[in-house]
C-alpha positions, 0 to 999 in steps of 0.5 A: 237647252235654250238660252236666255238672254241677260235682261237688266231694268231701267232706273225709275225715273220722274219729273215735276212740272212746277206753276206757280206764282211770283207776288207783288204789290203796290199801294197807290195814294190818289190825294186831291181827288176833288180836283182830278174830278172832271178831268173827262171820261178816258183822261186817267192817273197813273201810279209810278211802276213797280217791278213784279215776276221781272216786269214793271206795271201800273196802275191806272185811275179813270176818275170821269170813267174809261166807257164813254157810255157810262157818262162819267157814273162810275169810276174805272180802276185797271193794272196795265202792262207797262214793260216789254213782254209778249203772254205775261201770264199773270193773277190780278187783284184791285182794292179800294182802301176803307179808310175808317179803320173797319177793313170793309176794302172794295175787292176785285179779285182774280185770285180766287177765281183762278181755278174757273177762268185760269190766269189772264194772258197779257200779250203786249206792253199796255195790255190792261186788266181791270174793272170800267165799272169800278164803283159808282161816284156818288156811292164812292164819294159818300163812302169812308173810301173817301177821306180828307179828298184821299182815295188808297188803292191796293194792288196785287199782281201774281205772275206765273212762273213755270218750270221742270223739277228733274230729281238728281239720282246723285247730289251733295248739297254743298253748305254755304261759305263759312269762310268769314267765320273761319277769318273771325276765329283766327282774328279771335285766336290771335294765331299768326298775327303780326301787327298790333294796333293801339288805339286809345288805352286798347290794344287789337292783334292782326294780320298784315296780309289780310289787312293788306288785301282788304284795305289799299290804306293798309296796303301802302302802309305795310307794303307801299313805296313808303310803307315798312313791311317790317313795322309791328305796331301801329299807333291810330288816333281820331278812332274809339276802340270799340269803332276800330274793333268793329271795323276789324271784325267786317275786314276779316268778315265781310259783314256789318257788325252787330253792336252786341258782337263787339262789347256785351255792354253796347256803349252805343247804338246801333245807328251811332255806331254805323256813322262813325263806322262810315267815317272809319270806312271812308279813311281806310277805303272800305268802300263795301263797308261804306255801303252799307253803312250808307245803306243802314243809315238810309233806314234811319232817316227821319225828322230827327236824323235827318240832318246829321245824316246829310252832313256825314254824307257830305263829309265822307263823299256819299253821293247816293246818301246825300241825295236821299237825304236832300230829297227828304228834307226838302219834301215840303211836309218835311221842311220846317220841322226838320229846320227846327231842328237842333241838328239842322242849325249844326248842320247850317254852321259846318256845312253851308253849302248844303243850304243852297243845295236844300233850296235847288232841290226844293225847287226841283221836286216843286216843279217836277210835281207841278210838271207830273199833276199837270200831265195826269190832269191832261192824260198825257203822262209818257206811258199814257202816249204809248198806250194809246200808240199801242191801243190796248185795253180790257174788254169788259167791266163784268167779271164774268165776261172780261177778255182781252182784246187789241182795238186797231 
């Protein structure tokens, strides 16, 4: 009788190989287009970089032309690669804006060609993609792409990212943390507390712990050298109730608050709550806390609030908040309106040091930006040396014809 050997299968297995892209886009205001007129066939103005797929790029504005053989007739229009990288494979679209509200937007886009050509490879810092032959000037400057001496270029950029998709035979999704929501339960609960705090005509249970561990005021209050571990209630003035209600609830959850979490009938705004919830934070040392208030502010900032900001931020040490507001208002479209303003006159009798800070920070975006208009009117901005130093640029105007090459 013959003998079989024991056979078993093998697993099934597979994988997936993923190509997509990460996008990102720019919006780009050349105003004053008049005056870069002339600046000379292959002198260029370059847009602040911007950050897509982990790489910084730009883009560049020829107004005389980037072909010399051209003889200033068209205006060229490129993106470059303006950061550290070797075969940046990426997408790539350029559009001049209609500003007369029809949409009609000049369009060169590689977007929709992918599935021809595939996406274009950039081999070096100052590898360039883009269109010599942009648009002829005169059509250009008769067109409604032109308005008020202001021309709006938009740019998209889809670098292409790859990776393995391996499907686990076994895996448990684990949820997210839920460990703030259990804090807020037991704050809500009340189970466990040992400290009671009055403020105002309002009374709020906590954990000295917790309390403890989130704050290095409470800390010492409770565990210091001075500080009395026995202590069971605690009197705090100089804070609304609804303010200390709603920095109890980030100290046991490490979140911002929501106005309708605290009272079901908001006694006042989201914004107003969060100053005086940065000032709650500053006192107590809650330094995230105080981040993100600072950081909810900044959304804020307008001509109306721009000076109660500014002298929060200097009143409770926020130096990053200070300095975006500062630069706000010294922005010359900004200034006087924000001068006529019944919280800038407050802001001039509490905090007025601040008036000569404004006057040095005018000063400095003044003569930043005549330094920066000068350097575009020459082509001598730092990235246009090192593109020149690394000679890169796109071969073609013509679609269909476009390659990269590096001239030596």
């Amino acid at each position: 009788m013959a003998s079989t050997a024991n056979s078993k299968a093998g697993d099934d297995t597979c994988s997936i190989f993923v190509s997509e892209t990460v996008n990102g886009s720019h919006r780009f205001t050349v105003q004053g287009y008049s005056l870069a007129k002339g600046m000379g066939v292959g002198k260029y103005i370059m847009s602040d970089t911007f950050t897509v797929g982990g790489y910084d790029w730009a883009i560049y504005f020829y107004p005389d032309g980037k072909n010399p053989e051209d003889n200033s007739i068209y205006v060229s229009v490129f993106i470059a690669l303006a950061s550290d990288g070797a075969d940046v494979r990426a997408l790539f679209e350029l559009s001049m804006l209609d500003q007369s509200g029809n949409g009609n937007n000049k369009v060169h886009s590689h977007f929709q060609r992918a599935l021809e050509s595939g996406p274009y490879t950039l081999k070096y810092r100052g590898s360039m993609w883009g269109y010599k032959r942009f648009f002829r000037r005169n059509l250009l400057e008769a067109s409604d792409y032109l308005k008020d001496d202001c021309l709006v270029m938009y740019c998209k950029v889809g670098v292409v990212r790859n990776h393995l998709e391996c499907p686990k035979l076994r895996a448990i999704s684990v949820p997210p943390s839920d460990m703030g929501q259990g804090f807020k339960t037991l704050i809500e609960s009340e189970v466990g507390c040992d400290v009671v705090f009055q403020v105002g005509n309002e009374t709020f249970k906590a954990h000295k712990l917790i309390l403890a561990a989130r704050s290095p005021v409470f800390r010492a209050q409770f565990f210091g050298l001075v500080g009395n571990p026995n202590i069971d209630k605690v009197v705090v003035k100089d804070i609304d109730p609804f303010i200390f209600k709603a920095m109890l609830l980030f100290i046991y959850t490490d979140k911002l608050p929501d106005v309708e979490e605290i009272e079901s009938t908001a006694i006042c705004s989201s914004s107003v709550m969060v100053q005086h919830l940065l000032a709650a934070a500053d006192l107590y040392n809650l330094d995230r806390l105080k981040v993100l208030c600072e950081s909810e502010l900044c959304k804020v900032i307008n001509i109306d609030t721009v000076a109660t900001i500014l002298a929060l931020a200097e009143q409770h040490h926020c130096p990053q908040l200070k300095a975006i507001c500062l630069k706000f208002t010294a922005n010359a479209e900004n200034l006087g309106a924000v001068m006529k303003s019944e919280a800038f006159r407050h802001l001039e009798g509490s905090c007025p040091s601040l008036l000569s800070e404004l006057l040095a920070t005018f000063a400095s975006m003044d003569e930043n930006s005549n330094s920066l208009s000068g350097r575009k009117r020459s082509g001598s901005s730092t990235f246009g040396q090192d593109l020149a130093a690394d000679g890169a640029e796109a071969e073609s105007a013509n679609p269909n014809g476009r390659r990269m090459r590096r001239r030596l």
